[in-house]
N, C-alpha and C positions, 0 to 999 in steps of 0.2 A: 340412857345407859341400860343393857340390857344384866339386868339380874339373875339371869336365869344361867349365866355364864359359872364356869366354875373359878375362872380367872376372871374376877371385876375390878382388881386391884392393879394399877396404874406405878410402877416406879422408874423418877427420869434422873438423870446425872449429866454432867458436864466432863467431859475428857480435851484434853487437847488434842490436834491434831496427830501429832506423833502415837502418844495414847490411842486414839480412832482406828490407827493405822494396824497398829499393832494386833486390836480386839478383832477389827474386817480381817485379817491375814488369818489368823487364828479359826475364826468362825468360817471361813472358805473352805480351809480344810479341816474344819471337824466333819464336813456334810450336815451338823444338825442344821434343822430349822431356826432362824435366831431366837425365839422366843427360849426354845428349847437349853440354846447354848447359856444366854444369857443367866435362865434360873438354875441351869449347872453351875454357874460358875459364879454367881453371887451365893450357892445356897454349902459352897467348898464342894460340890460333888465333883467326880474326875472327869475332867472333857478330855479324851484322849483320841488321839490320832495316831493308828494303829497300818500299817505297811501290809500290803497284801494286794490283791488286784483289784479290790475296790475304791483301794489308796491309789493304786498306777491311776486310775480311771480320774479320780480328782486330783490328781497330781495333771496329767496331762488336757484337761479342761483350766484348770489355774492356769498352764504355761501357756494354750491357745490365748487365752484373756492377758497374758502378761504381754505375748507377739502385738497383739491388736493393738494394745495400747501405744505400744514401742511405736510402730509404723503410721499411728493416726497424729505422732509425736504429741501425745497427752502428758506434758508435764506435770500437768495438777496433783495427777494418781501417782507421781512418784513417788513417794514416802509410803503408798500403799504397797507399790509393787518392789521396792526395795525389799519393802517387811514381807511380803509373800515370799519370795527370793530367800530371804536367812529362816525361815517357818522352813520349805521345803527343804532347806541344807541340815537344820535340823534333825527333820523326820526323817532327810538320809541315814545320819549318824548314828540316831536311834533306833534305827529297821534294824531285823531279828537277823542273822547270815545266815 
């Protein structure tokens, strides 16, 4: 274990799939790094995804990933790419006009 680290502390949880699904959709499109998201959002800090061209930009890197999946016919990721799907109707809804 390296000690010299500032983060030496380890914390694991169980989520169900659905749950899984939901937190990877979420974490796609915040952009942070997961470690990043993660201690956002256990620690109540606001992970927000925020509409602008840097949103268009991971918006349409999601949708290329959501194509790929469709055409490779990946069922497995469906409940992932479902939840990606209502995240970005979402972030519609709640973009600035």
């Amino acid at each position: 274990m390296d000690y010299k680290r500032e983060r030496c502390n380890i914390i694991a949880f169980r989520l169900s799939d659905v749950e899984k699904s939901k937190v990877e959709a979420r974490l796609i499109l915040s952009g942070l790094p997961k470690g990043e998201y993660y201690r956002k959002s256990v620690l109540g800090q606001e992970v927000k995804v925020v509409a602008g061209d840097y949103m268009s930009n991971r918006v349409a890197i999601v949708l290329e990933r959501i194509l790929e999946q469709i055409k490779e016919g990946n069922t497995k990721e469906e409940v992932l790419l479902t939840e990606l799907i209502k995240q970005l109707l979402e972030v519609k809804e709640n973009a600035p006009v």
